[in-house]
N, C-alpha and C positions, 0 to 999 in steps of 0.2 A: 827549707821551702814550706809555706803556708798551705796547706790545703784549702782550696777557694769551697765557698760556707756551701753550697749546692751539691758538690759531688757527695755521688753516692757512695756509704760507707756499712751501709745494713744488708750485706746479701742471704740475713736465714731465710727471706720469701723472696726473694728477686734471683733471677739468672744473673751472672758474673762472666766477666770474661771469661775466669778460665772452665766453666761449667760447658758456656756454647761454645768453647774449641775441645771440651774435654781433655784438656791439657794433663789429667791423671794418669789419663789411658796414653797419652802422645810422647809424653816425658818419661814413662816407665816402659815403655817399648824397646828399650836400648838394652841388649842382652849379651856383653862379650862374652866371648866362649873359650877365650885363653885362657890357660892355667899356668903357673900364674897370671893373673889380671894386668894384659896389656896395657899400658898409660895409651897407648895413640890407636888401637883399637876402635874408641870411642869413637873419632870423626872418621874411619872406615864406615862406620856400622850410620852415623849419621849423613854422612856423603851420598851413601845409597838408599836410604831413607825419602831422604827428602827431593835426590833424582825422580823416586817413584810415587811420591805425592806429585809434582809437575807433571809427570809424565798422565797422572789421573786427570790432569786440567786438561791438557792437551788431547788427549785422546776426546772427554767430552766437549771441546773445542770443537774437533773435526767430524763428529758423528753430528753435531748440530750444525755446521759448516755444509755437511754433505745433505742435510734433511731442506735447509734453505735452497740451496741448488734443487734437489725434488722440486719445493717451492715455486722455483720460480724467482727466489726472493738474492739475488746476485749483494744486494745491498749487504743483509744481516750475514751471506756467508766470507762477506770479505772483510766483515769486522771480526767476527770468528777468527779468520784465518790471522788476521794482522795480531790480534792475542796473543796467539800461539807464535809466530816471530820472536812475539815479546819474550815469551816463556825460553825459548831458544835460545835468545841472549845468554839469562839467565841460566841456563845448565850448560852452558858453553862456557863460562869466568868459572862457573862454581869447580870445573876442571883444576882451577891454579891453588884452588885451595888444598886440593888431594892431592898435588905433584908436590904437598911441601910435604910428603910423607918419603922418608928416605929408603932404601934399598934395605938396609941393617932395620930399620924402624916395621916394615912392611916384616920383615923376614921371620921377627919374633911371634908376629900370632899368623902368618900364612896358611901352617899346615895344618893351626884349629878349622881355619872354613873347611876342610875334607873338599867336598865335590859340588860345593855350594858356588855358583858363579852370574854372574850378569850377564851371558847366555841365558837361563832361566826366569829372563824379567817376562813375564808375559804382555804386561802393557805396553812393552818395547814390542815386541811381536803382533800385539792389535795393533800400533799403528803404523809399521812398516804394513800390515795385511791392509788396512782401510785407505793407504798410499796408493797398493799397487803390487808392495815386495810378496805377492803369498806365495805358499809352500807348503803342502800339505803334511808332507815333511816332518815338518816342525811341532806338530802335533802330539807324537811320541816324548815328545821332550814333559809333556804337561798330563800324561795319561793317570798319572797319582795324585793328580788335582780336579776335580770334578768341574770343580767353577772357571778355572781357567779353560780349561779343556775347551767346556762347551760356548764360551765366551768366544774362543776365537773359533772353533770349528761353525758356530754363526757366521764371525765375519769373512770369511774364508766361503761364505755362499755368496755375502750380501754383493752388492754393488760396491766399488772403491768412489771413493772421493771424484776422482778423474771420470770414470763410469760418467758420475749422477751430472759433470759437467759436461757432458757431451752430449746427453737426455735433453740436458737443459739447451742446450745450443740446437739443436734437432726441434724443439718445440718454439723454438722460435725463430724458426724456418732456414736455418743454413742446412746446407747438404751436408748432412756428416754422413760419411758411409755406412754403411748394413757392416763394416767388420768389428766396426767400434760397438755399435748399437746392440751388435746382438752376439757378443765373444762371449766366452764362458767364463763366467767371474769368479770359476774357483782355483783360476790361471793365472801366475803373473803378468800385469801386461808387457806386450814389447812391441818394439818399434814398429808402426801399422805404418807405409807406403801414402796409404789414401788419404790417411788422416795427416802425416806427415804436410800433404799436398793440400789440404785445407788450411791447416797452420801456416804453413807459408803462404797464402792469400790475404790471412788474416794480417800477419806483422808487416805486407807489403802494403797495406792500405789502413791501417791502424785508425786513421779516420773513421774509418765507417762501421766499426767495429771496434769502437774505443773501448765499451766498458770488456766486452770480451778481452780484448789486447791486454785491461792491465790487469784482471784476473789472471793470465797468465803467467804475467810479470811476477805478479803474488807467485806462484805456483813456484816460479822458478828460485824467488828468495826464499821460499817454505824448503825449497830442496838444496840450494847451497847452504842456507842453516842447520841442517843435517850435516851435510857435509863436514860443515867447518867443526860442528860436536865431534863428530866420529873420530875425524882428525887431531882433536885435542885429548879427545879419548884414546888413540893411537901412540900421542906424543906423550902421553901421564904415564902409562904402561909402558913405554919405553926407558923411560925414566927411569919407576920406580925397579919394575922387573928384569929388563933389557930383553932381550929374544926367548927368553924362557917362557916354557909354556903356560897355556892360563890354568887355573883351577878348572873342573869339571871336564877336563879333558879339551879343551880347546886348544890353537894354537898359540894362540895367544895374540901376539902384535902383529902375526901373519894373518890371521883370522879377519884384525879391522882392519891391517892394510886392501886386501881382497873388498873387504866391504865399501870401501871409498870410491870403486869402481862401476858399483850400482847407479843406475838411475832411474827415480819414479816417474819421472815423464818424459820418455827422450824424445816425442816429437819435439817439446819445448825448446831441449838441445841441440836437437840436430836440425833446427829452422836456423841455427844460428851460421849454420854452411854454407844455407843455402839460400840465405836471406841479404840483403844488400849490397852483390855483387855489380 
């Protein structure tokens, strides 16, 4: 193949691809810790690698998703939010690439990770917290990490995503309740009655309340795409481990079957009972 006469081939004064990804520092990152040096290792180590880069887009996804809503601006947080769908996809397949790791294959470098586990993902925990899931709780878990700590013990004050949409809906004059309005946002939410009773208004008349109605919609695809992650995250650990426990002291398949059972918005779900009878 010809190299066509324009591309550029001089990078001693020009930035280069791999300068603005820093690809030095991104490719040398990968540090098995088998002894001897597991061969499949490697796509452990890069599996949850690159989970936690996505999971960096998403979370600033939804802090900008949630700052629109402040806004006002319904438009820019539902492109936001649709992103993050997207990203969803994507760490929901990238599941099938890890479950080709076999029982015998995992077994060789397991009991190098020690107490190292994905319980510990903190940007998994800022966005279950900025959803809705907080737990103060969980804060212990990150007390030897300073930045993580206080990363989330902010969002664990801030407003949730759902919060700043009920703000937003309140200033544009429906009645949301005072329980919504003024709960203590360092609570997980659950299922509010009143508000419950406003959501079912809304999906009964969807007309008149269209863009509200399919933000919700969003809302409700944002949280089955969780779901369906968690679920394949469930299913790869089953697989690769079967009922044995996780690393770090987790139960392991019990742990995310239990988690499948959350939900970040259940007015969203529980209008579906009570809606179109």
């Amino acid at each position: 193949m010809t190299i066509e006469r324009n591309i550029v081939t001089d990078f001693s004064s020009r930035m280069s691809y791999g300068a603005y990804l820093d690809l030095d520092t991104l490719l040398s990152a990968q540090h098995p810790v088998s002894r001897p040096e597991q061969h499949d290792e490697l796509l452990f180590i890069i599996q949850h690698q690159t989970t936690e880069l996505w999971l960096k887009v998403v979370l600033h996804e939804l802090r900008a998703a949630r700052a629109a809503f402040d806004a006002d601006d319904i438009g820019v947080a539902l492109k936001c939010i649709a992103r993050v769908k997207h990203i969803q996809k994507t760490l929901t397949e990238q599941w099938s690439v890890l479950a080709t790791l076999t029982p015998t294959e995992y077994a060789q470098f397991r009991d190098f990770l020690g107490n190292s586990s994905g319980f510990q993902s903190y940007q998994y925990r800022a966005i279950e917290f900025i959803l809705g899931n907080k737990n103060a709780a969980v804060l212990r878990v990150f007390e030897s990490d300073p930045v993580a700590y206080e990363e989330l013990a902010t969002l664990l004050r801030e407003p949730t995503l759902y919060d700043a949409i009920w703000r937003h809906l309140a200033r544009t004059g429906l009645a949301v309740p005072r329980s919504a309005l003024e709960r203590d946002a360092t609570e997980a939410h659950e299922l509010d009655p009143e508000l419950l009773a406003l959501v079912q208004s809304i999906y009964e008349a969807p007309e008149e309340h269209w863009s509200i109605y399919e933000t919700f919609e969003e809302l409700v695809d944002l949280e089955e795409n969780f779901q369906l992650w968690r679920f394949r995250h469930l299913r790869t650990v089953l697989r690769v481990i079967g009922r044995r426990s996780g690393t770090g002291g987790s139960s392991g398949a019990g742990f995310l079957q239990r988690a499948l059972e959350h939900t970040y918005f259940p007015e969203l779900f529980a209008v579906r009972t009570w809606t179109g009878h």
